[in-house]
VODO-565429 format. One line per field, with one value per atom (N, C-alpha, C): atom name; residue number from 1; x, z, y. Coordinates in pm, 1 decimal. Each point is the difference from the previous one (the first is absolute). Last residue first. Layout:
# residues N
gutor = [CA,...]
tiba = [NUM,...]
xx = [X,...]
zz = [Z,...]
yy = [Y,...]
//
This chain:
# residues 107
gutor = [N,CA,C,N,CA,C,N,CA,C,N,CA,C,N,CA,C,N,CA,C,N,CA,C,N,CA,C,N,CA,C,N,CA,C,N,CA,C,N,CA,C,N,CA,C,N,CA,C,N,CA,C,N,CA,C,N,CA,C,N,CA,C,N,CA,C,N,CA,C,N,CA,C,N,CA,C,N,CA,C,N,CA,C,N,CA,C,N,CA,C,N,CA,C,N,CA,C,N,CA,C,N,CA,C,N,CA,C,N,CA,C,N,CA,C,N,CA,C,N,CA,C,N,CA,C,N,CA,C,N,CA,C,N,CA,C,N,CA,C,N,CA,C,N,CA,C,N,CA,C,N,CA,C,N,CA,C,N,CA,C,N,CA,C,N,CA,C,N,CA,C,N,CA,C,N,CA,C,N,CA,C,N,CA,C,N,CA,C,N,CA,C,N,CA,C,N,CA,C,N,CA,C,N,CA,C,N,CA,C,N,CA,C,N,CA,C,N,CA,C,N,CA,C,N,CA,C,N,CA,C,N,CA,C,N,CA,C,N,CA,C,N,CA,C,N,CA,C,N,CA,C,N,CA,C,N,CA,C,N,CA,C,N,CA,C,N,CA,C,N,CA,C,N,CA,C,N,CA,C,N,CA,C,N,CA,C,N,CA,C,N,CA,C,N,CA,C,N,CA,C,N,CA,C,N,CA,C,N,CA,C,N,CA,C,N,CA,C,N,CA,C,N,CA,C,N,CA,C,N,CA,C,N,CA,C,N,CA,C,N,CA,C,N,CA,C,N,CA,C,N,CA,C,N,CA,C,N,CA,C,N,CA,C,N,CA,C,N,CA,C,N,CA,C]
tiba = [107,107,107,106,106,106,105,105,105,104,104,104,103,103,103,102,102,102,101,101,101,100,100,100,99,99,99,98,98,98,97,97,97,96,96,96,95,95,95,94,94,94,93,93,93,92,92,92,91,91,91,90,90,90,89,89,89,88,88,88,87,87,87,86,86,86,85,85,85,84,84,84,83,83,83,82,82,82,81,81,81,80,80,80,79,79,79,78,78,78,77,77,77,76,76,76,75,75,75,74,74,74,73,73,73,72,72,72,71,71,71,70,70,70,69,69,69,68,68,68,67,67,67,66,66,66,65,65,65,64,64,64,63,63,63,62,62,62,61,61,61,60,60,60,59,59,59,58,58,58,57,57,57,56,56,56,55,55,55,54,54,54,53,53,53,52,52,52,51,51,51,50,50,50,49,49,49,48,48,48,47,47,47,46,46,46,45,45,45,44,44,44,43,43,43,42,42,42,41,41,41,40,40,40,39,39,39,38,38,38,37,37,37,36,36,36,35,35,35,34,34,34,33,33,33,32,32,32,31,31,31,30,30,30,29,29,29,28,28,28,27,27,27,26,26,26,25,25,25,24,24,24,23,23,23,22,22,22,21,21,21,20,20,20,19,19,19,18,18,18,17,17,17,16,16,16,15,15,15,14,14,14,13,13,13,12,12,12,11,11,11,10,10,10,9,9,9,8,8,8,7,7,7,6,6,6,5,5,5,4,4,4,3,3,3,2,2,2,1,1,1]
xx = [-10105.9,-130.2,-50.3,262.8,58.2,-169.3,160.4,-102.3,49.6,336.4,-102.3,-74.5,461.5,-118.5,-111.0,544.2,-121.8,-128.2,484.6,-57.8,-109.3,491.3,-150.6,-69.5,537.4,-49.3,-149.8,583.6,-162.6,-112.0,484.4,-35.4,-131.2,207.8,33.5,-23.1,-281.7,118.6,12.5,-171.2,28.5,81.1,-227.5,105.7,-16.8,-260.9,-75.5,101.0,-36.8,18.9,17.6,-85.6,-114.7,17.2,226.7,-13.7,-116.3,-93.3,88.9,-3.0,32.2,-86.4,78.2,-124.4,102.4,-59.6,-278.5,23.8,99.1,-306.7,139.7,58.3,-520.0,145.5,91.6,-484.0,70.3,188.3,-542.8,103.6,85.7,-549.7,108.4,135.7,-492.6,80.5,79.3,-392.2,15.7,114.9,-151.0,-75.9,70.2,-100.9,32.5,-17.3,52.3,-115.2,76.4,238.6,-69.1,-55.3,198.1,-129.8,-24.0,328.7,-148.0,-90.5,421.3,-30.0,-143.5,293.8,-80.3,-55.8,164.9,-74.9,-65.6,389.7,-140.2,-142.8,423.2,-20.5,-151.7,217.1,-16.2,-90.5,224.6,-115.1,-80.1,375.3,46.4,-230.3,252.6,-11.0,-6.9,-4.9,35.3,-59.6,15.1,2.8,55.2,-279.4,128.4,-28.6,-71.8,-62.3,133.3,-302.3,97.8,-0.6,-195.4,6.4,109.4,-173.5,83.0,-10.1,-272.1,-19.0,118.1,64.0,-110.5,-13.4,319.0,-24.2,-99.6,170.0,-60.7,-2.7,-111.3,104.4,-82.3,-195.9,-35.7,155.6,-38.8,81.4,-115.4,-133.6,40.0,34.7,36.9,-44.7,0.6,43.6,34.2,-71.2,276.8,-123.4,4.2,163.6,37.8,-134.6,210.5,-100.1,43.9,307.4,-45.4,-169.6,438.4,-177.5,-16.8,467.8,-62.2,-175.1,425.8,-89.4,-107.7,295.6,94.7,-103.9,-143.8,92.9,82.9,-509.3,95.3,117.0,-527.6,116.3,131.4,-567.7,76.6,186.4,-589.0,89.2,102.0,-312.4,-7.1,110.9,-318.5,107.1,26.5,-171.3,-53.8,115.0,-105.3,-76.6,-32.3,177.7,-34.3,-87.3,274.8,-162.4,-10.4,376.8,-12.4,-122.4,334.1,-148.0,-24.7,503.7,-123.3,-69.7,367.8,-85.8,-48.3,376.8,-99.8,-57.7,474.0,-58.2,-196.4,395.0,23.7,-149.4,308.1,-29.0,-21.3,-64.5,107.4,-36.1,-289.0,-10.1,163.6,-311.7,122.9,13.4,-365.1,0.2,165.3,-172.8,70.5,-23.4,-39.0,-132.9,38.3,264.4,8.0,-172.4,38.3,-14.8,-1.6,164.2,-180.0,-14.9,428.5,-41.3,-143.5,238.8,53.0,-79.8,-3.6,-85.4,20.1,232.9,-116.8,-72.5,464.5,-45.5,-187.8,195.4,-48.4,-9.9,26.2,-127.0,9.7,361.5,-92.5,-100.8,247.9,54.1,-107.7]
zz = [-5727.1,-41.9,135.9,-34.1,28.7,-40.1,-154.2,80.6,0.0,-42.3,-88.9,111.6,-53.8,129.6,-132.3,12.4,-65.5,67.9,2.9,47.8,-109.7,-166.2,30.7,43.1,-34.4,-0.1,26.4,-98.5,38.6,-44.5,-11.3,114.9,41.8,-463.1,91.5,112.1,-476.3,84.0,162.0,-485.4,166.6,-22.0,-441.2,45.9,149.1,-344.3,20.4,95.8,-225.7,-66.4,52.2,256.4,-110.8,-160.5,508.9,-74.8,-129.0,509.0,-124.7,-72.2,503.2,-107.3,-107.0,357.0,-34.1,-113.7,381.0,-116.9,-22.8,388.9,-9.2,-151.8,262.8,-48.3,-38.4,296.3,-45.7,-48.1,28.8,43.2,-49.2,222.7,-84.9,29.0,190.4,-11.3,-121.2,274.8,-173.8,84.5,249.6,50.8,-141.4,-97.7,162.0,15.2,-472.5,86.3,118.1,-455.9,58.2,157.3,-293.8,-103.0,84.9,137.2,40.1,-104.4,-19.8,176.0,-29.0,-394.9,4.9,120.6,27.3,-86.9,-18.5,243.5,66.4,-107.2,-162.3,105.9,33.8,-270.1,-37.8,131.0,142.0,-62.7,-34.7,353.8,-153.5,-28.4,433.1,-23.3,-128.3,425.3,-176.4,-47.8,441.3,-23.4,-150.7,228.6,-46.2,21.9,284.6,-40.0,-100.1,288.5,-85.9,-1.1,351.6,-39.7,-94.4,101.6,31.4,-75.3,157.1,-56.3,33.5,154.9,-62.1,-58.1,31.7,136.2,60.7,-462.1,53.3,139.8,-317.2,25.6,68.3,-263.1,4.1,105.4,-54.7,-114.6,118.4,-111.3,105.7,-105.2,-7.6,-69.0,85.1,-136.2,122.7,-82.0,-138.4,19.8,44.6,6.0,25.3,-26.9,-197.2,9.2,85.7,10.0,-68.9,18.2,124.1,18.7,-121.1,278.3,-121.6,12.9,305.5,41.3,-131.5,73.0,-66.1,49.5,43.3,81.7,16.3,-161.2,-74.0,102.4,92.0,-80.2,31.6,-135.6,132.8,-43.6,-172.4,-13.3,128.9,-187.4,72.9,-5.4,-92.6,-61.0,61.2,-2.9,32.8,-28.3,-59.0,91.4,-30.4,-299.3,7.5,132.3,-82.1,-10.4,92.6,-312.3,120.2,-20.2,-185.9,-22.1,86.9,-96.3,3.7,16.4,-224.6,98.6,-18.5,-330.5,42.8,146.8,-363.7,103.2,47.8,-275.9,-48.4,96.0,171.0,-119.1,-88.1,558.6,-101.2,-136.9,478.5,-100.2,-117.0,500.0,-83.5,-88.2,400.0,-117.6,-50.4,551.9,-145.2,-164.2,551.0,-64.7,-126.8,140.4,4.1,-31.8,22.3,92.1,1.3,-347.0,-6.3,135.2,-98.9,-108.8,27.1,252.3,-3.8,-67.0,-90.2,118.0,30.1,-350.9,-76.4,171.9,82.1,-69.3,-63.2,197.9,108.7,-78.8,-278.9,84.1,157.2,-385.0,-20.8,87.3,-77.8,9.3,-39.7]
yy = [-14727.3,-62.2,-100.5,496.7,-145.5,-50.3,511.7,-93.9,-128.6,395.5,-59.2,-60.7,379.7,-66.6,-115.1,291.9,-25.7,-104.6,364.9,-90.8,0.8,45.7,56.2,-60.2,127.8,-111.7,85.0,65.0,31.6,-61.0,-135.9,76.9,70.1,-42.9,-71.1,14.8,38.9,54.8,-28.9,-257.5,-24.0,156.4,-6.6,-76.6,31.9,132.3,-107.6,-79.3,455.7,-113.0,-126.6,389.7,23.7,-176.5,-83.1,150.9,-7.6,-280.1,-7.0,145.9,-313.8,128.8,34.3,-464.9,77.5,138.7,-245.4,-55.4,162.1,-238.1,110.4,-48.3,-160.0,-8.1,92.9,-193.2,110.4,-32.0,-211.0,-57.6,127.7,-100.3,78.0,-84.3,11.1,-68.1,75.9,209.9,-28.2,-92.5,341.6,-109.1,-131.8,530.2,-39.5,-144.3,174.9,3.1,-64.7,225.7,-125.6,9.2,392.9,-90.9,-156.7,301.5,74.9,-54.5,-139.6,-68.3,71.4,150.3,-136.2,-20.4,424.0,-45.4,-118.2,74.1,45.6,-27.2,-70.7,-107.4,23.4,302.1,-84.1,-94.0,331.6,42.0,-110.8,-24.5,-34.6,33.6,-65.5,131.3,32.0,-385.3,17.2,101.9,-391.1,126.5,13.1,-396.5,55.6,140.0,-494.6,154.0,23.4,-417.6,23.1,167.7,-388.2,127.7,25.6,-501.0,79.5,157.7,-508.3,102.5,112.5,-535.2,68.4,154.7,-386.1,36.9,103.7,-105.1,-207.0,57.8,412.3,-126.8,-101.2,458.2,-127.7,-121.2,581.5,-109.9,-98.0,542.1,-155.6,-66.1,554.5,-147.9,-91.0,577.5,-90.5,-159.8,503.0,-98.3,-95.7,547.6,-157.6,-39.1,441.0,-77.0,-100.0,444.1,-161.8,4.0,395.0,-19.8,-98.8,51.7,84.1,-36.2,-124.9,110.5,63.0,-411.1,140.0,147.2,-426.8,-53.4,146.7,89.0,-144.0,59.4,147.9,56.2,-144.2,26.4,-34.6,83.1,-125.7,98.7,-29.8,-434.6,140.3,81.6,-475.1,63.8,140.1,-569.3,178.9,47.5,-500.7,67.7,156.7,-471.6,132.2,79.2,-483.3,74.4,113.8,-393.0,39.4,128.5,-431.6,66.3,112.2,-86.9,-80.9,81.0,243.3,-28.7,-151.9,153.0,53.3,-78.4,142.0,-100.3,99.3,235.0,-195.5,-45.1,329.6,52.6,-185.2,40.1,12.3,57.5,68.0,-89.1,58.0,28.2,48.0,-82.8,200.4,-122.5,74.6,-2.5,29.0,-75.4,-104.2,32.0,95.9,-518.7,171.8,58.1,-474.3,61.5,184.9,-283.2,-47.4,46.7,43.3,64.1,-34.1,-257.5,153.7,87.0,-480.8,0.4,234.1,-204.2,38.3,21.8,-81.9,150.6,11.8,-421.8,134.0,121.8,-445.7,55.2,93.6,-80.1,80.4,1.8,-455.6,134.7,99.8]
//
C-alpha cells in the first residue's frame, strides 16, 4: 500500500510536505520571482529529485522571509533536504497549524 501515492508524489513537479515530514535529497537549481495560484508575488525555487526513472523537476513556491534567507546562503547546485517543522510560541509549545520551512545541506 502507498506505492501509487508515493509514485504520485515523486512525479508531481510540486514539493508538499505535511507539518512533520521532510524531502529526499534533492539539488538546488534556481530560484526566481513568480506570482502564487492567488496571484500574490512568491519566490519559486526550483530542484531535481534523483528517481529510479531518472531526474525529476521539483519546485516550491514560499513567500516566508525566513526561507529566503536561508536558500540565499546555499549555492546553486548543493544537494539539500527541505523540511516543514511545526512553529512554536515563545514558550516552546506547537501552535497548531503553523509550521516553518527549513532547508539544510544533505551529506
Amino acid at each position: 500500500m502507498g506505492e501509487l501515492k508515493d509514485r504520485a508524489r515523486e512525479k508531481s513537479p510540486f514539493i508538499t510536505l505535511a507539518i512533520g515530514e521532510e524531502t529526499p535529497v534533492l539539488i538546488y537549481k534556481q530560484w526566481k520571482e513568480t506570482l502564487d495560484h492567488w496571484g500574490n508575488e512568491t519566490f519559486r525555487y526550483i530542484f531535481e529529485l534523483k528517481t529510479s526513472k531518472g531526474m525529476v523537476a521539483k519546485q516550491l513556491d514560499n513567500r516566508s522571509q525566513h526561507f529566503a534567507e536561508l536558500m540565499d546562503e546555499i549555492p546553486f547546485g548543493t544537494k539539500v533536504i527541505i523540511s516543514r517543522e511545526p512553529k512554536r510560541d515563545d514558550e516552546g509549545n506547537v501552535i497548531d497549524d503553523k509550521s516553518i520551512w527549513t532547508v539544510k545541506k544533505a551529506e
